[in-house]
N, CA, C and O atoms as a GROMACS GRO file, in nm:
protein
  568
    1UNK      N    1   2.776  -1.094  -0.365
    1UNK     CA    2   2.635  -1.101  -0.332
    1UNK      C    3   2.617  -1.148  -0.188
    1UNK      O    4   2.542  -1.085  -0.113
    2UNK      N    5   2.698  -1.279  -0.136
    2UNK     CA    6   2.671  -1.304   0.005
    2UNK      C    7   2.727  -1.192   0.044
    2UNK      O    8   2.658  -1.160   0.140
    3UNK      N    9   2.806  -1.114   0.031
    3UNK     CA   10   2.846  -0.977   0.162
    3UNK      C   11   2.707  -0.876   0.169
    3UNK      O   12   2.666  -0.825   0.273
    4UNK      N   13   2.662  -0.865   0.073
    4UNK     CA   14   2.573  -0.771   0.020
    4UNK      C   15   2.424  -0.819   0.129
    4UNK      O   16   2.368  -0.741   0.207
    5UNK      N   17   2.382  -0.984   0.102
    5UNK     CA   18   2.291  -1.005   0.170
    5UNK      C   19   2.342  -0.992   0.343
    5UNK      O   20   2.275  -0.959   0.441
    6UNK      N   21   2.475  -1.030   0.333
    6UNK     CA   22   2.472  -1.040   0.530
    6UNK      C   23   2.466  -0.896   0.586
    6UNK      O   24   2.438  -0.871   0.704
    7UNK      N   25   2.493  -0.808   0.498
    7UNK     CA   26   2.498  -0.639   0.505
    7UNK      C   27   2.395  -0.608   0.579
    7UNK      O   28   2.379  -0.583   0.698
    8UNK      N   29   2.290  -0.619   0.432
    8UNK     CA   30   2.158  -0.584   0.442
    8UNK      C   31   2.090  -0.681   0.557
    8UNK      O   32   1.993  -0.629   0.612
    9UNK      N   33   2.130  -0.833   0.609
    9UNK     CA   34   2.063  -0.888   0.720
    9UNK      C   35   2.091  -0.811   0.835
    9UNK      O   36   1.998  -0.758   0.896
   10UNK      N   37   2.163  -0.803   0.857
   10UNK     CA   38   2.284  -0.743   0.949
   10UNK      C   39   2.148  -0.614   0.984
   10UNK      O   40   2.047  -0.632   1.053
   11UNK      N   41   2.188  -0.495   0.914
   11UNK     CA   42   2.100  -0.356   0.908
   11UNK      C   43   1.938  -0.432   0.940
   11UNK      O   44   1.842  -0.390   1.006
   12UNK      N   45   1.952  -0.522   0.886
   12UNK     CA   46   1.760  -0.568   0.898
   12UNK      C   47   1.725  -0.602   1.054
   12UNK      O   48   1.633  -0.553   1.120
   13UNK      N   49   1.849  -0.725   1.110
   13UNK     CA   50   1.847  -0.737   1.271
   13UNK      C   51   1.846  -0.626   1.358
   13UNK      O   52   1.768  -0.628   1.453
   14UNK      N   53   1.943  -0.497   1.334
   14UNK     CA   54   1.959  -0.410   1.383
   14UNK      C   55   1.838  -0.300   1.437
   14UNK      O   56   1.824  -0.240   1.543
   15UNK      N   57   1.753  -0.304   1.304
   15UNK     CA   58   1.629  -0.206   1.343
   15UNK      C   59   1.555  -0.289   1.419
   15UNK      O   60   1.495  -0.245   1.516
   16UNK      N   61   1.551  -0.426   1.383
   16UNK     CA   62   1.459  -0.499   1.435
   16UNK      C   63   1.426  -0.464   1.581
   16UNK      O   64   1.326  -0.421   1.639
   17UNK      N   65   1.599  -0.514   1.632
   17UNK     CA   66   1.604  -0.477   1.788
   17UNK      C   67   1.564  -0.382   1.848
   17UNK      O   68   1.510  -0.388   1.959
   18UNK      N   69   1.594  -0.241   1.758
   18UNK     CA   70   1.588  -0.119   1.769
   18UNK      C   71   1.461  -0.069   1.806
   18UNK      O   72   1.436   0.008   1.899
   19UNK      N   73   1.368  -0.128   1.709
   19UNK     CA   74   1.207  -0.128   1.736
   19UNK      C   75   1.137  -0.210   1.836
   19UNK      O   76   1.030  -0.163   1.874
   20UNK      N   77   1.173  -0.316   1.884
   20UNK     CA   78   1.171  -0.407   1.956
   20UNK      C   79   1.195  -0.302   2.100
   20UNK      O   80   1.102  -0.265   2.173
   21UNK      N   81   1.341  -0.266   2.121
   21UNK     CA   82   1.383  -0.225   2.263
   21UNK      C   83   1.298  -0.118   2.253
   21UNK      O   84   1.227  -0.130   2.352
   22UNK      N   85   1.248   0.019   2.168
   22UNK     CA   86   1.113   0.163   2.149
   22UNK      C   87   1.066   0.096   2.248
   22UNK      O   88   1.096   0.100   2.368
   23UNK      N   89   0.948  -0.001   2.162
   23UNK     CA   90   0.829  -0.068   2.151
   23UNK      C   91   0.837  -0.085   2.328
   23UNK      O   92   0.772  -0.018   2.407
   24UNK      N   93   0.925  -0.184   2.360
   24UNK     CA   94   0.984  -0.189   2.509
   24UNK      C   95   0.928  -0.033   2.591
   24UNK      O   96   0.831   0.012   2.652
   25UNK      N   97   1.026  -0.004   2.557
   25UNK     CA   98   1.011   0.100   2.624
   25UNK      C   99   0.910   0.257   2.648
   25UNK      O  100   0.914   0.350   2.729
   26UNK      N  101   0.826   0.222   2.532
   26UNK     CA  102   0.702   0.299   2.507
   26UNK      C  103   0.576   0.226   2.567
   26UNK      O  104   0.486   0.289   2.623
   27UNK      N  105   0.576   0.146   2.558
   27UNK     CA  106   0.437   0.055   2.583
   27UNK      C  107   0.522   0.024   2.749
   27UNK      O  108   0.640   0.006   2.778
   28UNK      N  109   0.365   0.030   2.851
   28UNK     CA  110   0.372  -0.039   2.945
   28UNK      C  111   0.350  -0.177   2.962
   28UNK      O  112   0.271  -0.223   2.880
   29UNK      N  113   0.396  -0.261   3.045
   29UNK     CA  114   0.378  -0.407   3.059
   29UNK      C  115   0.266  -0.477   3.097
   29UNK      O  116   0.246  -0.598   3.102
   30UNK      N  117   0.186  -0.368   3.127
   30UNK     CA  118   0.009  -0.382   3.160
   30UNK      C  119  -0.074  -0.386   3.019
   30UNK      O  120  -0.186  -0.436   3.008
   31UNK      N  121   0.003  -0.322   2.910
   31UNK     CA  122  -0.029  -0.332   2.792
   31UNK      C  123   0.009  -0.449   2.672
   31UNK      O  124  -0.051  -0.460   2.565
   32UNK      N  125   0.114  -0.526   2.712
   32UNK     CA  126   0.142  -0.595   2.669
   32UNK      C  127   0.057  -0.690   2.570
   32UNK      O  128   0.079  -0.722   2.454
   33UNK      N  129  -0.075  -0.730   2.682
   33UNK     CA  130  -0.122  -0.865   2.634
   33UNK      C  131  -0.222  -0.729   2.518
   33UNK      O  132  -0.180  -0.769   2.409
   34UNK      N  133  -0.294  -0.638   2.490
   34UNK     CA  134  -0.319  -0.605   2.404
   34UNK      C  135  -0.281  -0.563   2.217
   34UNK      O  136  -0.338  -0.574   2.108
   35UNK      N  137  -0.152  -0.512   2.271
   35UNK     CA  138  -0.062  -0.558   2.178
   35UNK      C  139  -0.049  -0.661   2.066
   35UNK      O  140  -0.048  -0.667   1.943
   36UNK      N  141  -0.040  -0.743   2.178
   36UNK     CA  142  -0.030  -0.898   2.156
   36UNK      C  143  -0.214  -0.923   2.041
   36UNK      O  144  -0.251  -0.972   1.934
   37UNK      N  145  -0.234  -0.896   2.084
   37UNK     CA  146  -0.382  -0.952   2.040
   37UNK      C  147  -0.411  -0.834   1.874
   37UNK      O  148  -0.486  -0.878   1.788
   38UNK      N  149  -0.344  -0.692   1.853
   38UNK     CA  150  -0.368  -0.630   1.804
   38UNK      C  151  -0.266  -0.682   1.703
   38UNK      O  152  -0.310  -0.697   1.589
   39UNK      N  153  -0.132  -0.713   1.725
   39UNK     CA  154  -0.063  -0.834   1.618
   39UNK      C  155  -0.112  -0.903   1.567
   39UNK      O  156  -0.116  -0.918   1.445
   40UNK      N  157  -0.168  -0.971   1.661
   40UNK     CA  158  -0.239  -1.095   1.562
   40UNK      C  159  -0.364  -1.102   1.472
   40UNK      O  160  -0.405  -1.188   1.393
   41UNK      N  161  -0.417  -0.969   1.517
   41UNK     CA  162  -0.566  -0.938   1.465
   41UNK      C  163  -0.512  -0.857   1.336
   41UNK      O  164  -0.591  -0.841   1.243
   42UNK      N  165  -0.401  -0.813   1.329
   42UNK     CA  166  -0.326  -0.768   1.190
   42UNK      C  167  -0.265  -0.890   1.080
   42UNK      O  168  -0.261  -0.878   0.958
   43UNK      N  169  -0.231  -0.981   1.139
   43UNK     CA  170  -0.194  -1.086   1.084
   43UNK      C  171  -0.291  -1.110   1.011
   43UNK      O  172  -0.289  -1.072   0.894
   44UNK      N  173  -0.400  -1.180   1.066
   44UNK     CA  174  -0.554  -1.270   1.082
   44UNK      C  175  -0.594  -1.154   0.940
   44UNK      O  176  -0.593  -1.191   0.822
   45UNK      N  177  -0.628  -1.001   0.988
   45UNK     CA  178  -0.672  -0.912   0.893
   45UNK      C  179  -0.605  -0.944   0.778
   45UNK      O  180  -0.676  -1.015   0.707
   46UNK      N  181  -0.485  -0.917   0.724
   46UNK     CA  182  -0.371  -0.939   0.619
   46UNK      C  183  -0.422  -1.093   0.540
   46UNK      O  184  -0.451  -1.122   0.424
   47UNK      N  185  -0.414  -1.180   0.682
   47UNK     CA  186  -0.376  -1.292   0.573
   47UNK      C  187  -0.530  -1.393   0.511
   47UNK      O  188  -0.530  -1.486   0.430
   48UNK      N  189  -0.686  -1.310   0.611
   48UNK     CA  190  -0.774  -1.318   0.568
   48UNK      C  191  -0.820  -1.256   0.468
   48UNK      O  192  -0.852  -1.332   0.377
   49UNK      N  193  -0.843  -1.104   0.440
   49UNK     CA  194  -0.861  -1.042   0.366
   49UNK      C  195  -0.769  -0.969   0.284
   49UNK      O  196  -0.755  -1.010   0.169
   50UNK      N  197  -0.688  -0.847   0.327
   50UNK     CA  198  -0.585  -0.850   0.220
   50UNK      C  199  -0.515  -0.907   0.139
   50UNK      O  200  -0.466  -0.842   0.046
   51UNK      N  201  -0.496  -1.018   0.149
   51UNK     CA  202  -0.401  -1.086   0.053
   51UNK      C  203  -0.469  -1.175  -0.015
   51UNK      O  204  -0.399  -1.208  -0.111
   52UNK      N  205  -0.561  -1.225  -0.016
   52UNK     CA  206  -0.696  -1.249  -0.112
   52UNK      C  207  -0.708  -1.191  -0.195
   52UNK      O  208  -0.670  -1.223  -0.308
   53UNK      N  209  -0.782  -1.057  -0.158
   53UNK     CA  210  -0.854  -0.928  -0.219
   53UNK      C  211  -0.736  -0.886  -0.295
   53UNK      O  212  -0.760  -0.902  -0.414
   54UNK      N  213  -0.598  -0.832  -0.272
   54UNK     CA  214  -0.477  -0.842  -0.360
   54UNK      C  215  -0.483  -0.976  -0.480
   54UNK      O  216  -0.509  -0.967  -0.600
   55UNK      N  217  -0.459  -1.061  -0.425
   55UNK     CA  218  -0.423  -1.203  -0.543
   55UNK      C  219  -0.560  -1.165  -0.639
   55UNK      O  220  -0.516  -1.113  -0.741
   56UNK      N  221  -0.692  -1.171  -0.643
   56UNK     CA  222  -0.754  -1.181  -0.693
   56UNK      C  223  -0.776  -1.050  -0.772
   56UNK      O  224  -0.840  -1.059  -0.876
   57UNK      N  225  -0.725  -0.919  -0.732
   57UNK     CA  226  -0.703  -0.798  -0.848
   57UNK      C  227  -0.590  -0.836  -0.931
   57UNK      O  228  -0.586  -0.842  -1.054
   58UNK      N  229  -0.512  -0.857  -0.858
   58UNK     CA  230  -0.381  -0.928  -0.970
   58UNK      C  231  -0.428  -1.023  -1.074
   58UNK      O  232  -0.394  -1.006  -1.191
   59UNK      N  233  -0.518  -1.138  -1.034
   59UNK     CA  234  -0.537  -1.191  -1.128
   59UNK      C  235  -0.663  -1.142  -1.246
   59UNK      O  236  -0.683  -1.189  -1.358
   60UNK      N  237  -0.737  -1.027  -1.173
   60UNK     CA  238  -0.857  -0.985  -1.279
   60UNK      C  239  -0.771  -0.896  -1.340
   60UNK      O  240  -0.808  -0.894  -1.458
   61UNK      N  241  -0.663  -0.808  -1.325
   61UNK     CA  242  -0.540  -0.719  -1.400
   61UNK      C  243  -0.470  -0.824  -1.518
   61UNK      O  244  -0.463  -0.794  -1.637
   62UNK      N  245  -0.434  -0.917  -1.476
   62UNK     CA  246  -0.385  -0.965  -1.587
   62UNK      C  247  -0.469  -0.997  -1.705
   62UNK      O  248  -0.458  -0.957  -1.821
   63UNK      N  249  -0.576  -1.100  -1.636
   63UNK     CA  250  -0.689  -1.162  -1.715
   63UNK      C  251  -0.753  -1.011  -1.805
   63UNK      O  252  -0.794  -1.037  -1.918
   64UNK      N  253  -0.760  -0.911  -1.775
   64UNK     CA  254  -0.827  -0.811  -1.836
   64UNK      C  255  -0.683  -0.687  -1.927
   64UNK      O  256  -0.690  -0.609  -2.023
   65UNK      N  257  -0.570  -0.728  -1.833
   65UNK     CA  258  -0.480  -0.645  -1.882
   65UNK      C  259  -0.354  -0.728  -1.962
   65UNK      O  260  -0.251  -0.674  -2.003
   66UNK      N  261  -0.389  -0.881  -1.975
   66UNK     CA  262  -0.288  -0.911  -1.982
   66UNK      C  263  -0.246  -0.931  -2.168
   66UNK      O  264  -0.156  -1.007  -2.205
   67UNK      N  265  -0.309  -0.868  -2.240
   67UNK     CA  266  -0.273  -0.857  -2.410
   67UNK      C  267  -0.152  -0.715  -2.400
   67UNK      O  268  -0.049  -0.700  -2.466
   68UNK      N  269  -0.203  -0.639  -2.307
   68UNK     CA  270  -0.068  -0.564  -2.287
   68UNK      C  271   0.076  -0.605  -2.300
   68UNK      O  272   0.119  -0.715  -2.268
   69UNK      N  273   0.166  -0.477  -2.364
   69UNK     CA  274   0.275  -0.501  -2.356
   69UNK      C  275   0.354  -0.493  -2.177
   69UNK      O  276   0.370  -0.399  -2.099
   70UNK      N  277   0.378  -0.602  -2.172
   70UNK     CA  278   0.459  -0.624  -2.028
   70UNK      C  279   0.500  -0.442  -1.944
   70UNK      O  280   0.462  -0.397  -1.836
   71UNK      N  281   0.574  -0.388  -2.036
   71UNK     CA  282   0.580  -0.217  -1.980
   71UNK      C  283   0.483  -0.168  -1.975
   71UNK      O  284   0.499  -0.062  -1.914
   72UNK      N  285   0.361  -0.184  -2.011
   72UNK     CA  286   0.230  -0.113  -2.011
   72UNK      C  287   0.181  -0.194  -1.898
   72UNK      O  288   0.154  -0.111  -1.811
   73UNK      N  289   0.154  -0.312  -1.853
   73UNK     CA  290   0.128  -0.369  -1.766
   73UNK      C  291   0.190  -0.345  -1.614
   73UNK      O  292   0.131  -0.340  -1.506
   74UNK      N  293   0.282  -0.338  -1.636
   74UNK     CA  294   0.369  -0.231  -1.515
   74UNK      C  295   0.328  -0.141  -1.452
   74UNK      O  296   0.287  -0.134  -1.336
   75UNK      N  297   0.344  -0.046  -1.555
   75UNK     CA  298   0.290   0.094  -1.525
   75UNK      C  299   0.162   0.102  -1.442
   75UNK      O  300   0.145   0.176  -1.346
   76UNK      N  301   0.072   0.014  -1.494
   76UNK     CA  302  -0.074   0.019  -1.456
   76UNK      C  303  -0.098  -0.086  -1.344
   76UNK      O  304  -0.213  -0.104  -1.304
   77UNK      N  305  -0.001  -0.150  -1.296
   77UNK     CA  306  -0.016  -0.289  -1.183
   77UNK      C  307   0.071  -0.123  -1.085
   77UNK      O  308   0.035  -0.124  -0.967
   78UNK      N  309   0.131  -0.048  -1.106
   78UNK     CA  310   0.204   0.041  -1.039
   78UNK      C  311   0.142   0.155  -1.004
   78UNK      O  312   0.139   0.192  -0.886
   79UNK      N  313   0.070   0.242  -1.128
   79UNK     CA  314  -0.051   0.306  -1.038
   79UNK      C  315  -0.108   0.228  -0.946
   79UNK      O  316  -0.102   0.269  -0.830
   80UNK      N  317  -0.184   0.079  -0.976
   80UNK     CA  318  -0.308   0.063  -0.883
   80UNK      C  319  -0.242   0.022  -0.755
   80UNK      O  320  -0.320   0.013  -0.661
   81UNK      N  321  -0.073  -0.014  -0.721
   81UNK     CA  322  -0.036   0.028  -0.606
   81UNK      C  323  -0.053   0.122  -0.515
   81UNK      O  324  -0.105   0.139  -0.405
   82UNK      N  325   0.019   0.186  -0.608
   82UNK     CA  326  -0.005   0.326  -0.541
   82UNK      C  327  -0.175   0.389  -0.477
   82UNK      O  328  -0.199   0.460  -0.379
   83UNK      N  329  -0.248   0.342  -0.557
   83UNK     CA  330  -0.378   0.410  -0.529
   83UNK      C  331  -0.448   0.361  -0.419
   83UNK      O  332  -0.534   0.411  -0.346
   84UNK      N  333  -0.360   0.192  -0.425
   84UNK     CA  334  -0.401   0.095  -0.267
   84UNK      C  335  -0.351   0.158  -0.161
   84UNK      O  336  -0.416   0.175  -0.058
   85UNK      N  337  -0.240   0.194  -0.176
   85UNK     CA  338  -0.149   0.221  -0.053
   85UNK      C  339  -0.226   0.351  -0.043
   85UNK      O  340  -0.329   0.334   0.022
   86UNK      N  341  -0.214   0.451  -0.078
   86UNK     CA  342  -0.276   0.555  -0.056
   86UNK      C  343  -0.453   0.575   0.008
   86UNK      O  344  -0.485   0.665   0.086
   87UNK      N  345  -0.521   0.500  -0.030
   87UNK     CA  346  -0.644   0.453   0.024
   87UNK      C  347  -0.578   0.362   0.137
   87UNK      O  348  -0.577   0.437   0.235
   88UNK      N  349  -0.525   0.244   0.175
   88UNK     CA  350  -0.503   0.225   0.348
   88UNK      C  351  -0.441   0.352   0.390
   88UNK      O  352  -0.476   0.387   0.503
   89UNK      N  353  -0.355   0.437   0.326
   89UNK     CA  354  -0.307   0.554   0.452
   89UNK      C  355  -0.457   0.668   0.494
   89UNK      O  356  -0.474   0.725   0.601
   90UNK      N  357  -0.541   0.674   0.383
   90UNK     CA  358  -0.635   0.782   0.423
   90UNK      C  359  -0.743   0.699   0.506
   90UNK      O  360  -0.810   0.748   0.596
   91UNK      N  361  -0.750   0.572   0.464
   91UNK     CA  362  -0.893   0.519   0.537
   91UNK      C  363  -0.949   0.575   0.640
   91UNK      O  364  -1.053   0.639   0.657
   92UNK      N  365  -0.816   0.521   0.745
   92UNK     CA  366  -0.843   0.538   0.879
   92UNK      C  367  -0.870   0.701   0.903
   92UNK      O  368  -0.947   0.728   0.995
   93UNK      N  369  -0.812   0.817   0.826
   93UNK     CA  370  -0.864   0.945   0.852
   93UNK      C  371  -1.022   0.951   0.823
   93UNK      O  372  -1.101   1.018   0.889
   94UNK      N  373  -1.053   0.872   0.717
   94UNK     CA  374  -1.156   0.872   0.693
   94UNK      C  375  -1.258   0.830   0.801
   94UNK      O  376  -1.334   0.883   0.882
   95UNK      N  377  -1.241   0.775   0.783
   95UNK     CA  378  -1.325   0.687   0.939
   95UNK      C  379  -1.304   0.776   1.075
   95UNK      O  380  -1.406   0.794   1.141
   96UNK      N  381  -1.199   0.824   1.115
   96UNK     CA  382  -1.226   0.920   1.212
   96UNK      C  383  -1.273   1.062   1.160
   96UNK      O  384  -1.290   1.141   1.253
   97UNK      N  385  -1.288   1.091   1.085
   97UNK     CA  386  -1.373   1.187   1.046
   97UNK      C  387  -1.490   1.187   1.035
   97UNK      O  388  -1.558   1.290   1.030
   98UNK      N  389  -1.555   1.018   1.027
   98UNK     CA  390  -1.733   0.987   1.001
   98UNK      C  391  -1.753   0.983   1.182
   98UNK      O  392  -1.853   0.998   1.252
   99UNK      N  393  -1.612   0.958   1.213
   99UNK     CA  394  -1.668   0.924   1.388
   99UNK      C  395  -1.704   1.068   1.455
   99UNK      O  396  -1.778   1.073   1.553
  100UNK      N  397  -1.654   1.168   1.404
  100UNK     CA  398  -1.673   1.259   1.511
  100UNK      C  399  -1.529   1.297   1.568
  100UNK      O  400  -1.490   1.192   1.619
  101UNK      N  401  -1.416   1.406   1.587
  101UNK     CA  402  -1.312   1.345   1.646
  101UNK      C  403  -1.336   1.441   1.775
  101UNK      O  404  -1.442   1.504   1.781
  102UNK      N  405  -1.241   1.453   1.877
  102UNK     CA  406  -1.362   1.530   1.994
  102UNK      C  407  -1.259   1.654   1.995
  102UNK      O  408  -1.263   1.727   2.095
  103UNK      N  409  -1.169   1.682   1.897
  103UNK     CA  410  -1.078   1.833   1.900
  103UNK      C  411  -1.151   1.866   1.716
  103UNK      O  412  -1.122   1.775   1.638
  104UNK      N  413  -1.222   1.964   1.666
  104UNK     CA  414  -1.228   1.926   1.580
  104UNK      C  415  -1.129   2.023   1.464
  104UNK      O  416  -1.164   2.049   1.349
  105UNK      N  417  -0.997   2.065   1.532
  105UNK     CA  418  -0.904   2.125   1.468
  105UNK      C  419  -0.785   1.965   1.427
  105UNK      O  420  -0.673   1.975   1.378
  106UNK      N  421  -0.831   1.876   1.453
  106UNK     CA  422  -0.742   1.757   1.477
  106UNK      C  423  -0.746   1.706   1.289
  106UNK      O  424  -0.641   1.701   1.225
  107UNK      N  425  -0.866   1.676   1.232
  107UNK     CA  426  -0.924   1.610   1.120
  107UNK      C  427  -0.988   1.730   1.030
  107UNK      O  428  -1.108   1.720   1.001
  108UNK      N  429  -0.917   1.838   0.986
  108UNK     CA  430  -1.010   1.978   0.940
  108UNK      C  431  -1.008   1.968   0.781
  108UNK      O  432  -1.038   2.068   0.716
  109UNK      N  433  -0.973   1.850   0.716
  109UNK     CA  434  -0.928   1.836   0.572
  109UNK      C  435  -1.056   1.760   0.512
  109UNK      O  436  -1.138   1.681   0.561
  110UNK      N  437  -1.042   1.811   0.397
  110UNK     CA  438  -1.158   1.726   0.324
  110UNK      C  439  -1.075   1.599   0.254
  110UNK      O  440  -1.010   1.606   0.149
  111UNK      N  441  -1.092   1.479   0.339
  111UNK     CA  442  -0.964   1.399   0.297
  111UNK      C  443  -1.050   1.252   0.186
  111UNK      O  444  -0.999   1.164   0.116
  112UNK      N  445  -1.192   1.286   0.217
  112UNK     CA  446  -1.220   1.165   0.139
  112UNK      C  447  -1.252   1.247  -0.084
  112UNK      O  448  -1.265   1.190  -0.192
  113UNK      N  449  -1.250   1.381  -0.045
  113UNK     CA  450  -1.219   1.438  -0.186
  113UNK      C  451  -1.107   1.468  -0.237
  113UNK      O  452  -1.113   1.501  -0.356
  114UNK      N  453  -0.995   1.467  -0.183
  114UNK     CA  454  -0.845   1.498  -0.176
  114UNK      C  455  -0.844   1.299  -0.208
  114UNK      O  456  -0.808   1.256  -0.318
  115UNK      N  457  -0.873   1.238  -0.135
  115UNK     CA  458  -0.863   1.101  -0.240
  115UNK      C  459  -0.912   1.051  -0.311
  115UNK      O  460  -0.882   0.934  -0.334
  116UNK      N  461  -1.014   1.118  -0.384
  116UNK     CA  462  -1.061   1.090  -0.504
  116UNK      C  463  -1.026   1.160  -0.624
  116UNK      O  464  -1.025   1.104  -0.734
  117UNK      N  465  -0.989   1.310  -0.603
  117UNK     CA  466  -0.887   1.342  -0.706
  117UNK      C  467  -0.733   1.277  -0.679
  117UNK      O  468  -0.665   1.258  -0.780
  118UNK      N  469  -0.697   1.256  -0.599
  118UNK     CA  470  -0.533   1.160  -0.577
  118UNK      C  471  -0.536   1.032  -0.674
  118UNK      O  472  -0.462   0.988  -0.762
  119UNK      N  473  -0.643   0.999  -0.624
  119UNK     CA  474  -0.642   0.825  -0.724
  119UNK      C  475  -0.673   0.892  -0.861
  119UNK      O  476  -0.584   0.857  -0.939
  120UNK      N  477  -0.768   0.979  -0.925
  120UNK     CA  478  -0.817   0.996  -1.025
  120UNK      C  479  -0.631   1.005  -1.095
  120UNK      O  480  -0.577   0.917  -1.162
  121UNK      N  481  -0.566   1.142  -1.049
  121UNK     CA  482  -0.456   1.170  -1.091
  121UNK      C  483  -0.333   1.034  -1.070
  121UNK      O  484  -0.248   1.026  -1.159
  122UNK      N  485  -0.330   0.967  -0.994
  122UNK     CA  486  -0.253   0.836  -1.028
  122UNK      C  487  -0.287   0.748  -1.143
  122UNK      O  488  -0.203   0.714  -1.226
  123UNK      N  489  -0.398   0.716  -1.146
  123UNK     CA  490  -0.488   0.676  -1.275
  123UNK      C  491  -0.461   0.700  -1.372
  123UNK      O  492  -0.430   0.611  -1.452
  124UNK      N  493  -0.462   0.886  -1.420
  124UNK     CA  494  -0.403   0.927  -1.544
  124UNK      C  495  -0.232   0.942  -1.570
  124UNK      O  496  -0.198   0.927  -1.688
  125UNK      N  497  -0.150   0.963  -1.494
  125UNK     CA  498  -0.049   0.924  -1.454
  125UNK      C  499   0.044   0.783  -1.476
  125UNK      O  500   0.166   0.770  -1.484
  126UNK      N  501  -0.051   0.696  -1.482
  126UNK     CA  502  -0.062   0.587  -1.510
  126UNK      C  503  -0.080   0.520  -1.591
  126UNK      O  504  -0.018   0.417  -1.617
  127UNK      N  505  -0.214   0.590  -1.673
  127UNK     CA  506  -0.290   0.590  -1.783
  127UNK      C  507  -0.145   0.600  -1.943
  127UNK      O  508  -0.088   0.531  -2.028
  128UNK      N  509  -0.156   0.730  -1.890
  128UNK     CA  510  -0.042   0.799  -2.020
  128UNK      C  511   0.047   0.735  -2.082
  128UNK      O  512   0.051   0.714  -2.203
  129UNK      N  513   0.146   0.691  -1.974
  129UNK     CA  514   0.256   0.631  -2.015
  129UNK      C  515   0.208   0.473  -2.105
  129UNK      O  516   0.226   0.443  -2.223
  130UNK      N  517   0.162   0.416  -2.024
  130UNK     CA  518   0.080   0.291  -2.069
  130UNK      C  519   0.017   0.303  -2.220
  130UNK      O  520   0.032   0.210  -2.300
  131UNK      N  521  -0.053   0.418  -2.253
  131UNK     CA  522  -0.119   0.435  -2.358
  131UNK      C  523   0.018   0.444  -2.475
  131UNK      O  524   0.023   0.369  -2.573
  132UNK      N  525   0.109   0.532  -2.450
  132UNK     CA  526   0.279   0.535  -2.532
  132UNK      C  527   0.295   0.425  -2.524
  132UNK      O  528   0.279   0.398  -2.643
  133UNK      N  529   0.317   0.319  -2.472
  133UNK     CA  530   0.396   0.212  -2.478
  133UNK      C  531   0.343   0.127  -2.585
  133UNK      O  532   0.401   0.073  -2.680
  134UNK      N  533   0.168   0.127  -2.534
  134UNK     CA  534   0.133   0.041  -2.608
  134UNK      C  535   0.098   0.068  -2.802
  134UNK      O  536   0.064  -0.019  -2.883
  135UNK      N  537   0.119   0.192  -2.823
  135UNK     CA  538   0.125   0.311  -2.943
  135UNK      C  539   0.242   0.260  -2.993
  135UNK      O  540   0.234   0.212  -3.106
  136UNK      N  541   0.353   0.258  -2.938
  136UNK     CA  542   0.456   0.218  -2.975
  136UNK      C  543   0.520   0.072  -3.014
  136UNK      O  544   0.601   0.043  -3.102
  137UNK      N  545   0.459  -0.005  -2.920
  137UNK     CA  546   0.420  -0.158  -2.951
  137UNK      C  547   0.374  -0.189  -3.087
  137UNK      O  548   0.439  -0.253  -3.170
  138UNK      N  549   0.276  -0.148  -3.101
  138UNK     CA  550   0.176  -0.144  -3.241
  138UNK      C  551   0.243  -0.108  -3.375
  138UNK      O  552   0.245  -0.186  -3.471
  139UNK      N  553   0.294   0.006  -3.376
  139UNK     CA  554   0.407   0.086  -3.459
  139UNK      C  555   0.495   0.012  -3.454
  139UNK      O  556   0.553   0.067  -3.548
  140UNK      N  557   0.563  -0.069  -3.427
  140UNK     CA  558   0.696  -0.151  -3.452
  140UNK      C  559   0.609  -0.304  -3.506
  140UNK      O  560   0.659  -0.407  -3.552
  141UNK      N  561   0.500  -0.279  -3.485
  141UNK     CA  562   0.446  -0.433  -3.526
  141UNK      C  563   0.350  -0.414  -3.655
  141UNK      O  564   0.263  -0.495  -3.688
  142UNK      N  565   0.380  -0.307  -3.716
  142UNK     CA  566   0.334  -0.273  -3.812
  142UNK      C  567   0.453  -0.223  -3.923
  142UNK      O  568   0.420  -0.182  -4.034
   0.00000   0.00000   0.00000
């Protein structure tokens, strides 16, 4: 196990740098201090609101999901991953699409209905298996 973690540290330092020397070398040094400020305004974002707004679905998921069988609870803490992550990747299309974008071959997708059937279908996806588990739960407890 320690070879395994210094492996994986090892590979973890490596990109680090890797992204580090890009980053270097993509960004000018006139840009720097913005950067800088767009880090931290990601931080600040994350550790004000996201991770709140997370803890507190987690805890209305359990409180509402938590008579579930543990595998059914999974499943459905695993869709509503997915359906998070997928809503932060479209947001921002979204939002440049309410803005106007100034090529308008750039944003040509209907992306805020393409994520509402996406989540719908993670949902049921989600749904299914969860509904077996817990069918099956019942049936052995009967």
């Amino acid at each position: 196990m320690r070879r395994a973690r210094l492996v994986l540290g090892g590979v973890g330092v490596a990109v680090l740098l890797y992204g580090v020397w890009t980053l270097a070398d993509a960004v000018l040094p006139a840009s720097y201090a913005w950067l800088v400020v767009w880090l931290l305004g990601a931080v600040v974002l994350h550790d004000l609101v996201v991770a709140p707004v997370l803890v507190g679905l987690r805890w209305v998921a359990h409180r509402v999901l938590g008579a579930l069988p543990p595998a059914a609870l999974a499943v459905l803490l695993g869709a509503g991953l997915l359906c998070g992550l997928l809503v932060l990747v479209v947001a921002p299309m979204l939002w440049a699409q309410h803005l106007g974008p100034a090529n308008p071959t750039v944003l040509p997708g209907a992306y805020g209905l393409r994520l509402v059937v996406s989540v719908l279908v993670l949902a049921l996806v989600g749904a299914l298996p969860a509904v077996v588990v817990v069918r099956g739960a019942r049936r052995r407890r009967h």
